[in-house]
C-alpha positions as CSV (number, residue, x, y, z in Angstrom):
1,X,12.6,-1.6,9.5
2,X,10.6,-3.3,12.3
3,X,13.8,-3.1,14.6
4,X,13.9,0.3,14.0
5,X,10.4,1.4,14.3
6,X,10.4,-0.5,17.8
7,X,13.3,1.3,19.1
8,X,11.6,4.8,18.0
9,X,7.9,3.4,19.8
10,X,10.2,2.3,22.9
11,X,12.4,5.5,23.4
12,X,9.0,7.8,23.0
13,X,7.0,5.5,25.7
14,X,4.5,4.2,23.0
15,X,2.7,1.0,22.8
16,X,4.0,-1.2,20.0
17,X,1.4,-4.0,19.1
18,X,2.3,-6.9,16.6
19,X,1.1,-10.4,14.6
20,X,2.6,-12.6,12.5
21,X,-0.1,-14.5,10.3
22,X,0.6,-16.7,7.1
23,X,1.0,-15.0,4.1
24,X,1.6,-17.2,0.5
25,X,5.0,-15.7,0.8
26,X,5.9,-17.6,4.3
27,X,4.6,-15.2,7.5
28,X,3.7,-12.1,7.5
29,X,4.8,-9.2,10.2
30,X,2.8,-6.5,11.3
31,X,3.3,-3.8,13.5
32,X,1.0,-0.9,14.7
33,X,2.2,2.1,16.9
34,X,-0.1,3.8,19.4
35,X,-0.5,6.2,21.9
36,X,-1.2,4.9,25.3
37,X,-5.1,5.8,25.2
38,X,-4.6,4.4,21.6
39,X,-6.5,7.5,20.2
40,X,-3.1,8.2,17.6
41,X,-1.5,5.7,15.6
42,X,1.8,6.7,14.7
43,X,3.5,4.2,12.3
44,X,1.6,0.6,10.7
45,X,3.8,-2.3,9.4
46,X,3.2,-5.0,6.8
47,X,5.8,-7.1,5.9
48,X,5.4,-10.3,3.3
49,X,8.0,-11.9,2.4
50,X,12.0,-11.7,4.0
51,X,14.0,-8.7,3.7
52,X,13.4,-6.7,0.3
53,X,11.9,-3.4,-0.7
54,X,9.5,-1.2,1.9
55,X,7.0,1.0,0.5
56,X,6.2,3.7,2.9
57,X,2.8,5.3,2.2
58,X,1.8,8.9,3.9
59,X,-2.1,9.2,3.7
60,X,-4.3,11.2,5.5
61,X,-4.9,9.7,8.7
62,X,-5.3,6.3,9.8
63,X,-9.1,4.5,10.2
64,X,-9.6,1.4,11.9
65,X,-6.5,-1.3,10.8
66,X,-4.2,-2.7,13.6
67,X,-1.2,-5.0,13.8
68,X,-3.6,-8.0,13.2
69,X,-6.6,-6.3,11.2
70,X,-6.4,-4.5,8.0
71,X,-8.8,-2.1,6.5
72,X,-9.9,-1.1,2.8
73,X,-7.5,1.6,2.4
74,X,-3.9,-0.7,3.5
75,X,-5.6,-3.4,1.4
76,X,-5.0,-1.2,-1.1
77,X,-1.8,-0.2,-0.1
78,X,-0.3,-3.6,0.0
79,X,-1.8,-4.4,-3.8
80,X,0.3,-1.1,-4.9
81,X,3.1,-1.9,-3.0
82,X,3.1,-5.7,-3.6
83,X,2.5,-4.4,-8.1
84,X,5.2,-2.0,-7.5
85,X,8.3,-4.6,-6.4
86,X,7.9,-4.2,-2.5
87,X,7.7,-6.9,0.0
88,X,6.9,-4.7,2.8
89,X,4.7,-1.1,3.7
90,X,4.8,1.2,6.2
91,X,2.3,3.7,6.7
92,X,2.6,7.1,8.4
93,X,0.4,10.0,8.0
94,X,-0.3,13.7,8.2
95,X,-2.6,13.3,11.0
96,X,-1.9,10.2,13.8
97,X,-5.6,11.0,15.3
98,X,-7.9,7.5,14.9
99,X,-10.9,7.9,12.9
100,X,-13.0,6.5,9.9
101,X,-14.4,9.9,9.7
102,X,-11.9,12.7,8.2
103,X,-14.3,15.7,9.8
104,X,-12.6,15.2,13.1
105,X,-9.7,16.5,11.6
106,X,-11.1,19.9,11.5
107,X,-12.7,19.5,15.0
108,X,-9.9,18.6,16.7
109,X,-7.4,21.3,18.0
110,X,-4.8,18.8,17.7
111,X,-5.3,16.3,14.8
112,X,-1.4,15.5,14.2
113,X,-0.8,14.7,17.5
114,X,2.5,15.5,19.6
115,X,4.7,12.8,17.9
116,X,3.2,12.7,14.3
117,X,6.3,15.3,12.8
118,X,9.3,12.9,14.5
119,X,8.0,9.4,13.4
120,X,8.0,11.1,9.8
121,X,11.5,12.9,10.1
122,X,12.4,8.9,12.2
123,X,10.6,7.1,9.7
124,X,10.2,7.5,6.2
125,X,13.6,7.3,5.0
126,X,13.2,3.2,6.4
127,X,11.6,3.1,2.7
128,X,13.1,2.6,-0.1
129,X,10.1,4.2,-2.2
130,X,7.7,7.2,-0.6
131,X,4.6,7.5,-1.2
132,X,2.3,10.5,-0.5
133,X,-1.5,9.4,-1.1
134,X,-3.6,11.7,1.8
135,X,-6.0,12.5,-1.3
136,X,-8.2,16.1,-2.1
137,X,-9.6,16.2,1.0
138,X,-9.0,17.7,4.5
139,X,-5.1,18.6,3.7
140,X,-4.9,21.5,3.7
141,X,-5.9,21.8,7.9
142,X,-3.3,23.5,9.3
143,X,-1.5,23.6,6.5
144,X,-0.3,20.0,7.1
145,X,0.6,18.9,3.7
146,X,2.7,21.9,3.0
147,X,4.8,20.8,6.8
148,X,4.8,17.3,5.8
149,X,6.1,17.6,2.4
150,X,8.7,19.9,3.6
151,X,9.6,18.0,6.7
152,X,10.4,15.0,3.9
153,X,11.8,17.1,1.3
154,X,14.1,18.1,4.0
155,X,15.3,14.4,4.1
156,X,16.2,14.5,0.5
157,X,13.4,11.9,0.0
158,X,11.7,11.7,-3.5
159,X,8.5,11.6,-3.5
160,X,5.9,9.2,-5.6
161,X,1.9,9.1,-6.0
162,X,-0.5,7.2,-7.4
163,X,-1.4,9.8,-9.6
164,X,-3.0,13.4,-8.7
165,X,-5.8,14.8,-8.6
166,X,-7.2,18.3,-10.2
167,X,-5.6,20.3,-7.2
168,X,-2.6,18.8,-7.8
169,X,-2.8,17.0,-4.7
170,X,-1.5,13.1,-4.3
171,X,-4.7,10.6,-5.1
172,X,-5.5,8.2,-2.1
173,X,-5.4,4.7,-3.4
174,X,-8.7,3.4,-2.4
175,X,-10.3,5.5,-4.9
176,X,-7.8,4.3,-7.5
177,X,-7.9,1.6,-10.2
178,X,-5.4,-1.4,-9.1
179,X,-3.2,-0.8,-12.1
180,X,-2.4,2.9,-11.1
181,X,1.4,3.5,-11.9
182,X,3.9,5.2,-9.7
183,X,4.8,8.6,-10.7
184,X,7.0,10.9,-9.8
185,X,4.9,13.1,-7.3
186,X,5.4,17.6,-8.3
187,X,4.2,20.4,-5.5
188,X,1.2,22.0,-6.7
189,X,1.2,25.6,-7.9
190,X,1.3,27.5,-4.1
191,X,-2.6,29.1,-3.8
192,X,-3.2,31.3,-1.2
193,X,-2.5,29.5,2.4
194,X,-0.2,26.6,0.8
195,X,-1.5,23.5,-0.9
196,X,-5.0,22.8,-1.3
């Protein structure tokens, strides 16, 4: 995967930062692809242990975790992944703009950014399990998690969640209890301008 996912950064001209720090399982890898201002993040490794399963996660948009720091929501992410048989995550979302607040999202006029559609379509299929967890929120913006779930649908990858929530939207894990299974994650009912 982290061969991969270098060879994508390099060939679009994007800044590829990484760590290896001890883990219980030996060392642990981690990658983090920016833009060059490093105001989008494309794509965020963690890898635990040699070779294995890779979980990738598709949230919302990514906060403040780098190669060498983690935040709340991927130390969630690697508890699910690590419960659920992986020994590495990589995350990819529906919107590669930086921030801890999801409100930019609306303010932005271009919160996915200009490689955000290719490093999923690239991407995902590295995984062995997908899993979409951008949560109720901000979504819907530009439709994004109608494109997104099409874009991977059109890989012929299945889709998993942590559950979802009354909208029928994927749950984001942070909010979750840590014994949350996987389930199989079903399109919402189409509303009026795609899902909520």
């Amino acid at each position: 995967m982290e061969a991969e996912l270098t060879r994508w950064a390099t060939r679009h001209g994007l800044a590829v930062d990484s760590s290896t720090t001890p883990t219980l399982d030996g060392s642990g890898d981690s990658y983090a692809v920016f833009n060059a201002d490093r105001t989008h993040r494309f794509a965020l490794t963690r890898r635990w242990a040699a070779g294995g399963r890779t979980a990738v996660f598709v949230m919302l948009n990514p906060s403040t975790a780098k190669a060498a720091a983690d935040d709340p929501t991927i130390r969630r992410c690697i508890s699910a992944a690590r419960r659920t048989g992986h020994q590495a995550l990589l995350v990819l979302n529906l919107f590669s703009i930086i921030s801890a607040d999801p409100a930019v999202l609306v303010s932005d006029p271009q919160p996915a950014g200009p490689l955000t559609d290719d490093a999923l379509t690239s991407l995902a299929h590295l995984g062995d399990t997908v899993i979409v967890a951008w949560g109720a929120g901000h979504s819907a913006i530009h439709n994004r998690a109608d494109t997104v779930v099409q874009l991977l649908l059109d890989q012929r990858l299945e889709l998993a969640c942590l559950g979802t929530n009354r909208n029928g939207t994927p749950k984001h894990p942070v909010r979750l209890p840590e014994s949350n299974p996987l389930i199989v994650y079903r399109l919402p009912a189409r509303a009026e301008g795609g899902i909520a």
